[in-house]
N, C-alpha and C positions, 0 to 999 in steps of 0.2 A: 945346200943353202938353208939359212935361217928360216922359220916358218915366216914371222913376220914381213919381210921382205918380200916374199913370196907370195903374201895373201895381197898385200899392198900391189904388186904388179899383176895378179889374178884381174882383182879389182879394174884395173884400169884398160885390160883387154878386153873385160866386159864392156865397159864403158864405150871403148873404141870400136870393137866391132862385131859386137852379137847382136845391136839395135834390142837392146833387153829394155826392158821400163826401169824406171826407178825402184818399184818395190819390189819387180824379181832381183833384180841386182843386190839387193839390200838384202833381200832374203837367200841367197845364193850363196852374198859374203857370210852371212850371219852361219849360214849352214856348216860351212867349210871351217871357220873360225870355230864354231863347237868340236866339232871335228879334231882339229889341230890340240885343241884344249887336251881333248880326252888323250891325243896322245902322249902328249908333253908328263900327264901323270903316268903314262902306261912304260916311261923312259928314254922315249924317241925324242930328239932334239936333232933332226939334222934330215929332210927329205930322201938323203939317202941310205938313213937307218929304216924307215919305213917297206915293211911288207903286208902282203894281202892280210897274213894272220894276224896283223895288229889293227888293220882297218875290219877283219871280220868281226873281231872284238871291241871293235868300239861299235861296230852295229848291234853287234847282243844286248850290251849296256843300255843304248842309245832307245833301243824299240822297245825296254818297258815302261819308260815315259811317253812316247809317241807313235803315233795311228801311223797302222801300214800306209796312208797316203802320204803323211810327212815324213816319215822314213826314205820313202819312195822318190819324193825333191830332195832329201837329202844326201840320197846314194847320188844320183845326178847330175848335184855339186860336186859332192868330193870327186866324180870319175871324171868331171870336166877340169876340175883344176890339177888333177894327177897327170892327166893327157894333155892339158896346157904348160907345166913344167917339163914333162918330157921331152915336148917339143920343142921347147925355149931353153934344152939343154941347163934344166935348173934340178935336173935328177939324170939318174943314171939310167934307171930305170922306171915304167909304170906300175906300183904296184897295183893298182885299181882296175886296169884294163880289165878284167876278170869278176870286177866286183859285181854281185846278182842285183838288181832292182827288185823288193819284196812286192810281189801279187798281192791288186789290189782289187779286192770283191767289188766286184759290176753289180752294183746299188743302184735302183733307179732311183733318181732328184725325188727329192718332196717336195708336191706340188699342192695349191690351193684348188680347186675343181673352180669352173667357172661360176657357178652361186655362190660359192665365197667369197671369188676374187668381185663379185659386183655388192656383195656385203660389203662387201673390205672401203670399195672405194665409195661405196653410197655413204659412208660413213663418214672419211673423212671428209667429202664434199660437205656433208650438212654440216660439221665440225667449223671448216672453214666461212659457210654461210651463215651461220649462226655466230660466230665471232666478228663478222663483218658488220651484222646488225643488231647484236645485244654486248657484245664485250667492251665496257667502256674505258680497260687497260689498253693502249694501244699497242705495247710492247708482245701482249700476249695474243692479242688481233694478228698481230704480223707474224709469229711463229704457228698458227693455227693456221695460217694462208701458205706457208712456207712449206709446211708437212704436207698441207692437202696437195702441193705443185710438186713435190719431189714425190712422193708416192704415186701419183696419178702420171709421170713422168717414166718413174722405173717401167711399170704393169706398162704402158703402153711401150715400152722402145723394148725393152726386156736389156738395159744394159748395165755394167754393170757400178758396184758402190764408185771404187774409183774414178769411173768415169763422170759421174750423177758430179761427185765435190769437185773435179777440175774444168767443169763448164765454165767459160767465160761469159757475160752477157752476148758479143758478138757469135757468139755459136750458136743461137739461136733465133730459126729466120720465119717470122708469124706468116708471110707473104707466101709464102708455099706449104707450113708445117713441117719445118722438117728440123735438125739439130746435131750439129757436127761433133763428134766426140773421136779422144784421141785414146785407143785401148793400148793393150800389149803390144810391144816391140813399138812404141810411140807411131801406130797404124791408125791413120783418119776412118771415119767413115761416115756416112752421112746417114738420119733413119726418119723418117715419116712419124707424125703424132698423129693424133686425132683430135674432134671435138674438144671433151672433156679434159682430155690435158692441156687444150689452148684455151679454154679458158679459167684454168687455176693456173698455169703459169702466167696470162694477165693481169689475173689478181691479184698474183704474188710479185709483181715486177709495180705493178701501178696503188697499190693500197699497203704492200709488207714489208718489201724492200727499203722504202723511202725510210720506214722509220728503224731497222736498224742499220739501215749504211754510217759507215765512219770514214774516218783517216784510216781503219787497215780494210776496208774492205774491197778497193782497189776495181778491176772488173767483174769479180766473183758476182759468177749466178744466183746461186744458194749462199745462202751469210747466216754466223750464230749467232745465238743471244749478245753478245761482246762485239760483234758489227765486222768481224773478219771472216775467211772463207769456212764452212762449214767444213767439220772432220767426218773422216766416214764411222766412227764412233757413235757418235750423236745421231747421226743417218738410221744404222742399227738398231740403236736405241727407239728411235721415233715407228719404225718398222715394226718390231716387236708389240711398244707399246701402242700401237693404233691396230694391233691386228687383234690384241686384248679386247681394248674398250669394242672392237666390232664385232668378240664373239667368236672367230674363227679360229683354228688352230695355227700355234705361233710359228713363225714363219720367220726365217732371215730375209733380207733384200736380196740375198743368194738364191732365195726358194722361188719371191718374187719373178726373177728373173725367169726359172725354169718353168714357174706357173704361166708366164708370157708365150714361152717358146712354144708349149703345149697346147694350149689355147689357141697358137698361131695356126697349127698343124690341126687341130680338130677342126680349126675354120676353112680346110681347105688351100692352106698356105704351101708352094712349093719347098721341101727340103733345099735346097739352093736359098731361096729368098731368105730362108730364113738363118741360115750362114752366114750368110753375107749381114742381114740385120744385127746378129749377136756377134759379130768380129770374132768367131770359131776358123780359126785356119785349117784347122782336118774337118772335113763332113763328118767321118766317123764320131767325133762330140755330139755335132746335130744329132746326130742318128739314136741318140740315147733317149730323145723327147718322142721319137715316135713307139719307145718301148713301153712310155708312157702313156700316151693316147690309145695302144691297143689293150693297158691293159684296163684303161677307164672304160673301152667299148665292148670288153668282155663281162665285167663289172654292171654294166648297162642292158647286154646281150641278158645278161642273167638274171635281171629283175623284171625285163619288160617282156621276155620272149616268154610262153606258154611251156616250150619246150625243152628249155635250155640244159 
């Protein structure tokens, strides 16, 4: 069978029934589609020309542009869509069945330590406070309210970018504190804030919002300078640059995240709760934050103990 054809119905089985998100889907097609690229130059035109030795060779190629963990989703795809043609009788054979997933070094997350992460946010609170009562742009008032409610948002729920830019207003309920986001494989779940992010997301719904809503900004929580829903680009962006202006070491909203999880677990947080908080379907992910908490308390062990 033609590749095309093939990716096109790939596609649509994703769609119907692996309950994938949008952006693994997209990034799954996108996987597989490079994939087929490299074959198509390597002479293969036809799924049943295809063998392991031509997919090992587009893995050679493929891994001196990209990190053993994108390799790693990309073997994934191809093995999923070679095992979904097989099955759907659109090959004769798998030739992927076989194909190795490259090993990926068990790095701990970079995390901010908790005096940073209270750097981080003392910062942008005053940022946003000081925009409330000295910035006489109102446009710029509202994105200074806007960053301090999505940062002070991330650090407390620890979730993650995609989820922060697909909040609706309705998902977020002041009456109890809490804020329903929808992660991977379109799974609900519901997380707890606190204080300080209930009241920068106040200030951002009753003082920021009003002035960039438009015609596109529709229910969106979070809205750009242009009045429609916020991209998670710009998210990144804000992240970065607010963890500059605070002094701390630069951080993704991805670091963010881990710096939450971490922070949860030094507080005494049960591994379970905090699974369930960060929509981790294997505990074993959780389990990477507590590799981190021990190694901050040996870290700690070692400067405060006489003996260590």
């Amino acid at each position: 069978m033609c590749f095309d054809d093939a990716l096109d119905g790939f596609d649509a089985y994703l769609k119907a029934n692996r309950g994938l998100s949008a952006n693994t889907r997209r990034a799954y097609r996108s996987d597989v589609e490079e994939c087929l690229v490299a074959l198509r130059k390597q002479g293969c035109v036809d799924l049943n020309e295809v063998t392991i030795e031509d997919l090992r060779l587009w893995m050679a190629k493929s891994s001196k542009n990209h990190a053993r963990s994108s390799m790693a989703r990309k073997t994934v795809a191809v093995r999923g869509f070679f095992a979904w043609a097989y099955d759907h009788d659109m090959a004769s054979a798998n030739p992927a069945a076989s194909l190795q997933t490259p090993k990926i070094p068990d790095t701990l997350p970079a995390v901010l330590n908790e005096t940073q992460a209270q750097q981080l946010m003392d910062r942008v609170d005053e940022d946003g406070m000081e925009a409330r009562s000295q910035e006489p742009n109102m446009k710029k008032q509202a994105i200074a309210l806007r960053d301090a409610a999505m940062l002070e948002l991330l650090y407390a729920t620890g979730m993650r970018v995609a989820e922060l830019v697909g909040l609706d207003l309705a998902d977020v309920t002041f009456g109890n504190r809490t804020v329903k986001v929808t992660g991977k494989g379109d799974k609900q779940r519901v997380m707890p804030f606190g204080a300080p992010a209930d009241k920068a997301l106040r200030d951002w719904l009753e003082h920021g919002r009003p002035v960039l809503c438009g015609d596109m900004s529709d229910d969106a929580f979070f809205l750009g300078s242009q009045g429609g829903r916020i991209g998670q680009r710009m998210v990144r962006k804000v992240v970065h640059d607010r963890a500059r202006e605070a002094g701390v070491p630069d951080i993704s909203p991805h670091a963010l995240r881990h710096s939450a999880a971490t922070h949860m677990l030094d507080g005494g947080a049960d591994l379970r709760e905090v699974q369930e908080m960060l929509g981790h379907s294997s505990l074993k992910t959780t389990q990477r934050y507590t590799h981190v908490s021990i190694e901050q308390l040996k870290a700690r062990y070692g400067q405060a103990f006489p003996r260590a």
